[in-house]
C-alpha positions as CSV (number, residue, x, y, z in Angstrom):
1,X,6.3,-12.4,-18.8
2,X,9.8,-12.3,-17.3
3,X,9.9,-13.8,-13.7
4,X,11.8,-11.5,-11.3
5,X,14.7,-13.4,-10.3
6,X,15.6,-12.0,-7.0
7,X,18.8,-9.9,-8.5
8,X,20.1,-7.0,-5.8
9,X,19.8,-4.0,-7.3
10,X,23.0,-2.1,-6.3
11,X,22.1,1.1,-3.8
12,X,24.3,3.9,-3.4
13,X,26.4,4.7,-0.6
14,X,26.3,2.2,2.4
15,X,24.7,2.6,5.3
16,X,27.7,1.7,7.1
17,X,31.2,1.9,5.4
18,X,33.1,-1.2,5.3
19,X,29.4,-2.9,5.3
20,X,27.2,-4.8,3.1
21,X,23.5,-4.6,4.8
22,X,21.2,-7.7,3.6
23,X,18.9,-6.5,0.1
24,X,15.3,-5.3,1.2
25,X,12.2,-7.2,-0.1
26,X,9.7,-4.7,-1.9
27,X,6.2,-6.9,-2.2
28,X,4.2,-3.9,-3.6
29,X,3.3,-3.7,-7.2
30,X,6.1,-2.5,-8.9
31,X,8.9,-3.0,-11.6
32,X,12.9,-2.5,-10.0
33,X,13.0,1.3,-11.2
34,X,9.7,1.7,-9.0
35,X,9.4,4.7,-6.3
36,X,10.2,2.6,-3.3
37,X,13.2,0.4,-4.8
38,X,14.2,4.1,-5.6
39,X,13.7,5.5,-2.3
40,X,15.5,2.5,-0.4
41,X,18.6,2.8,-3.4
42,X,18.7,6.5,-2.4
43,X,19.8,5.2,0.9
44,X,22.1,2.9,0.3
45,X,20.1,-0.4,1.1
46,X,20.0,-3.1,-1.9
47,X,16.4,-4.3,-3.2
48,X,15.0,-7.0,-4.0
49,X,11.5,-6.8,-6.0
50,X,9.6,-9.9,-5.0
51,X,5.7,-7.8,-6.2
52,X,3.2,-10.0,-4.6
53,X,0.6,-8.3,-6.2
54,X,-0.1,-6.7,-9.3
55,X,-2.7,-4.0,-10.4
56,X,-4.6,-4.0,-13.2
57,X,-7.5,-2.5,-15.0
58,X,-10.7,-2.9,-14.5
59,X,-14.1,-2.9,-16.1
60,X,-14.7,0.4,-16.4
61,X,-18.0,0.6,-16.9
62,X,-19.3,1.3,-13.4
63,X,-16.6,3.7,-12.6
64,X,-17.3,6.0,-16.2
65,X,-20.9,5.6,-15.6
66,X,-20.4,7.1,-12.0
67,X,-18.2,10.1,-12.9
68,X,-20.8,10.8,-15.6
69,X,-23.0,12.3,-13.1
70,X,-20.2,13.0,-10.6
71,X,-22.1,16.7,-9.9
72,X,-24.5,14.1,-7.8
73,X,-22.4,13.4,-5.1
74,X,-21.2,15.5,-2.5
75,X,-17.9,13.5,-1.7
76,X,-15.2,11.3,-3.3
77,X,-13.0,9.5,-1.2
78,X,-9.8,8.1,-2.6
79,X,-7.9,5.4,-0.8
80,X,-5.1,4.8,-3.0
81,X,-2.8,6.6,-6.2
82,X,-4.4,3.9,-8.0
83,X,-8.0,5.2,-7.1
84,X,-6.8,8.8,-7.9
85,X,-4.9,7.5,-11.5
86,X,-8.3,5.9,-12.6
87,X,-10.8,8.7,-11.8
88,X,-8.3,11.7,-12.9
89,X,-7.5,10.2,-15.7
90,X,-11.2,10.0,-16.8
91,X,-12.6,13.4,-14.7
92,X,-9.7,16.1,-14.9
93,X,-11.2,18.4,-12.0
94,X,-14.0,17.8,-9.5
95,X,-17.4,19.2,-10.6
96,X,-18.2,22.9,-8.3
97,X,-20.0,21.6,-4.8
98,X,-18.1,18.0,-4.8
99,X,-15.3,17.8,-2.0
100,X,-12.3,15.2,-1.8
101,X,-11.1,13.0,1.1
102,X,-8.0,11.5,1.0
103,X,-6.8,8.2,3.2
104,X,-3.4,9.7,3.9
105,X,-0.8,12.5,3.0
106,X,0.7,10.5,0.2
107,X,-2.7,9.8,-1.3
108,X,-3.4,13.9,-0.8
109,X,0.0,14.6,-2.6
110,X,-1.2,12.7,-5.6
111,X,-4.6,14.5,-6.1
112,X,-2.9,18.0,-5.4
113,X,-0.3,17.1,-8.1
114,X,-3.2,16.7,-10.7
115,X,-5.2,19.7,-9.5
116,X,-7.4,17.8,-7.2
117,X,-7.9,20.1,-3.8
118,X,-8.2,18.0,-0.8
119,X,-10.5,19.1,1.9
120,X,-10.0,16.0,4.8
121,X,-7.2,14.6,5.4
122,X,-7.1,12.0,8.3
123,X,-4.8,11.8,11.5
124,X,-4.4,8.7,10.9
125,X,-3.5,7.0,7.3
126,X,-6.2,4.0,7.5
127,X,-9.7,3.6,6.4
128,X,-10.4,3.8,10.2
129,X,-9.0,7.1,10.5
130,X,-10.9,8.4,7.9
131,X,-14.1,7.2,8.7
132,X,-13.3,8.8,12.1
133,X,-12.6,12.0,10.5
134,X,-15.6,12.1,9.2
135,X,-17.5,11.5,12.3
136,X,-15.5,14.5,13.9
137,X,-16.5,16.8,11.1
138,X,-19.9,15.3,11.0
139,X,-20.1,15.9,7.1
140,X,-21.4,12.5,6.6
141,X,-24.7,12.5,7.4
142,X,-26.9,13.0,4.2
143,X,-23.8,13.2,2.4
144,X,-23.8,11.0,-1.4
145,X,-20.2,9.6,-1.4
146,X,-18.5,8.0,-4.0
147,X,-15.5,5.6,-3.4
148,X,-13.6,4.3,-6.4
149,X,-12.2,1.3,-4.9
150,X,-9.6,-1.7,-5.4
151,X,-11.3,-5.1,-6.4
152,X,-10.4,-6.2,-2.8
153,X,-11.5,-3.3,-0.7
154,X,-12.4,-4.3,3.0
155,X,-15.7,-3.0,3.8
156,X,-14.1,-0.8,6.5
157,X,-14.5,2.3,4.9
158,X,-17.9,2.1,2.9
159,X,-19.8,0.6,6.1
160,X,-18.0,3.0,8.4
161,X,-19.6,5.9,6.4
162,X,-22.8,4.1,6.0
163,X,-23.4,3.7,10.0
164,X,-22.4,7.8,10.2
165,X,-25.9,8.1,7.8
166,X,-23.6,8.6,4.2
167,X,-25.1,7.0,0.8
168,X,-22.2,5.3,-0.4
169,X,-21.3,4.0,-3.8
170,X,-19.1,1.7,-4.4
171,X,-17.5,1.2,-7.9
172,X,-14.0,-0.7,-9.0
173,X,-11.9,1.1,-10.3
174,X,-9.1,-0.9,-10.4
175,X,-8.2,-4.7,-9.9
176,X,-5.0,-6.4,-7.6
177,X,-4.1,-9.8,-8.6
178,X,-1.6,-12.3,-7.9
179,X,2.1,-11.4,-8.7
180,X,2.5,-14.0,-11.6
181,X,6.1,-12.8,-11.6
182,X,7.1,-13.7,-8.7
183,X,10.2,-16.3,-9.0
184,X,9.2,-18.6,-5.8
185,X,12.1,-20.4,-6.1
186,X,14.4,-17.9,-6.5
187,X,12.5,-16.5,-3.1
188,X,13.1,-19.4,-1.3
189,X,16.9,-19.8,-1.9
190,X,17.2,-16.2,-0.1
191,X,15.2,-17.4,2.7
192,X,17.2,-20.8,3.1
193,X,20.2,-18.5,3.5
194,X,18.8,-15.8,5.2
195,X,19.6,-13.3,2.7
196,X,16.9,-11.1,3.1
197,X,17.5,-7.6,5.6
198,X,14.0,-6.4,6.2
199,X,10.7,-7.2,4.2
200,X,8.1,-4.2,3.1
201,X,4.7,-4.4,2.8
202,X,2.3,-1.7,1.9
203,X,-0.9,-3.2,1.3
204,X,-3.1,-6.0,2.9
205,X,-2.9,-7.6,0.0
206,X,1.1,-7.9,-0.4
207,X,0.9,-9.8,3.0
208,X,-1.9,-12.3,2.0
209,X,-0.7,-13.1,-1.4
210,X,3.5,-13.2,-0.5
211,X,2.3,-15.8,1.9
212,X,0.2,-17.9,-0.2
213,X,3.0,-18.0,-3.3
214,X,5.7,-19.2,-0.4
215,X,3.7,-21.0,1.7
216,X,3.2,-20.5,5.2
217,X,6.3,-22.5,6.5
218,X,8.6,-20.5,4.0
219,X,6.5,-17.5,5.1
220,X,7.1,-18.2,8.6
221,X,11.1,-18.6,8.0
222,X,11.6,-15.6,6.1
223,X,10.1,-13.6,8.6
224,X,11.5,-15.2,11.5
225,X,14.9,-13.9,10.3
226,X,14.1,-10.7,8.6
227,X,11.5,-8.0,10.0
228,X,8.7,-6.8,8.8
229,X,7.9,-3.5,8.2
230,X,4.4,-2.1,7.5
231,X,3.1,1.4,6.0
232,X,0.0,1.8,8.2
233,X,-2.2,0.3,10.7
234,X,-4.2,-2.0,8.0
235,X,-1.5,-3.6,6.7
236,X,0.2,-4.2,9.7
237,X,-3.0,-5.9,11.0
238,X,-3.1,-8.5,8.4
239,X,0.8,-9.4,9.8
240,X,-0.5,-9.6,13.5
241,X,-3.5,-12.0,12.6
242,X,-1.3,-13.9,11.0
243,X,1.7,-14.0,14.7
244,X,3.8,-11.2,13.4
245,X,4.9,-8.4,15.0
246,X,5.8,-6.0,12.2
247,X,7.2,-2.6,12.5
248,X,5.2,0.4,11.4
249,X,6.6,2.9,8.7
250,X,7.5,6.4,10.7
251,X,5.1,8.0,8.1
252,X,2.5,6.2,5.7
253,X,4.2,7.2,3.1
254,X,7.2,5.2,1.0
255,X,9.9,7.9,2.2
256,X,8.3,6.9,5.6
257,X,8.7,2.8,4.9
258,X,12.2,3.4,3.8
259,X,13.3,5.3,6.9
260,X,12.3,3.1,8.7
261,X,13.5,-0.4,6.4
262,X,17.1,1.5,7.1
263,X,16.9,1.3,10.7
264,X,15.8,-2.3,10.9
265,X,18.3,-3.1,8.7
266,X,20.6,-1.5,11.4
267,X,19.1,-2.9,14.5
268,X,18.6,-6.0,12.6
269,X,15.9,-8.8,13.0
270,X,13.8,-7.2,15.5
271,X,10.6,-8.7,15.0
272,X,9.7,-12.8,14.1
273,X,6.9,-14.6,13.3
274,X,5.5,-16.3,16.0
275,X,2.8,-19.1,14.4
């Protein structure tokens, strides 16, 4: 496999004529023609793809044996486009009787472009959120939920349902790993120059595993120089345990994180690590 090796890819107009803002770091899993590289190109800012994580299949055996009786439970709860790509792929409607829960807007936008309705949707885009939506519409007790999960769910959502009286079952249906592209010393050389705008995270995952291919003293510099920005509440947690003070997206959405990667990039390093 080809190791990304921290090339800009070019944006469009500037944010600023006469300007040249600093490239912004997308960790997520994805490749440079990706949906956020083409949302932050769209406005102007120059990317760098340094994917922390990757996804991959999983063993599918859990998941197909689940959706084989899927008329069993009452809910699904989705999490993630990834979630939504494995079950829709393998169940193209839900059976009559089960409902749908989506973690966020952008999650909902996926199932309703495949046909999936969405009946709860919560305030807030975090596995808190919707575990608190489903205490405020109280359709978890006695409910039989399903959640197709990543390989490194946090428990957050499935025990949160659990202590509102849900069943829950819990099946993979899709894995993150380590980015094994990630160039780390191509990484580095933009940190020892402080070449890097603003860095992106959207998952948990992109924080804990961009830190562990750097290091934490390389981790620590590139953040002390270039903010953080963070698509929800979750992610941005995993910065604060760690002394960061990241920014949250406007919206957890990636038009939301690339919104608000531009105006970082405009105030400029607003927020350092502090460990």
């Amino acid at each position: 496999m080809t190791k990304s090796s921290g090339r800009i890819l070019d944006g469009g107009s500037r944010p600023e004529a006469g300007t040249e803002p600093k490239p912004v770091v997308v960790t997520r899993a994805e490749e440079r023609d990706g949906p956020l590289c083409t949302e932050l190109r769209s406005l102007g800012l120059p990317v760098l793809v340094w994917a922390a994580v990757r996804v991959m299949p999983a063993d599918t055996a859990a998941l197909e044996q689940a959706l084989s009786r899927a008329d069993a439970f009452d809910w699904i709860v989705f999490t993630s486009r990834h979630g939504v790509a494995a079950v829709t792929g393998r169940l193209p409607a839900p059976p009559p009787g089960m409902r749908t829960a989506a973690v966020g807007r952008a999650t909902a936008a996926v199932l309703e472009q495949r046909g999936w309705p969405v009946d709860l949707i919560p305030g807030e885009p975090s596995a808190g959120g919707l575990v608190a939506a489903f205490a405020a519409s109280g359709a978890a007790r006695g409910a039989r939920v399903l959640y197709p999960a990543s390989s490194r769910a946090l428990p957050t959502l499935a025990a949160g349902l659990t202590h509102l009286g849900a069943e829950v079952t819990t099946v993979e249906a899709y894995r993150l790993v380590s980015g094994t592209s990630l160039d780390v010393d191509a990484c580095r050389g933009w940190i020892a120059r402080q070449g890097v705008g603003v860095v992106t995270f959207a998952s948990p995952s992109a924080v804990v595993e961009l830190e562990s291919a750097l290091g934490k003293e390389d981790f620590a510099r590139l953040l002390g120089t270039a903010p953080a920005v963070a698509i929800g509440p979750t992610t941005a947690r995993a910065l604060t345990q760690r002394g960061y003070t990241p920014t949250l997206a406007e919206s957890a959405t990636l038009r939301g994180l690339a919104l608000t990667s531009l105006n970082a990039v405009r105030a400029g390093p607003s927020s350092r690590g502090t460990s």
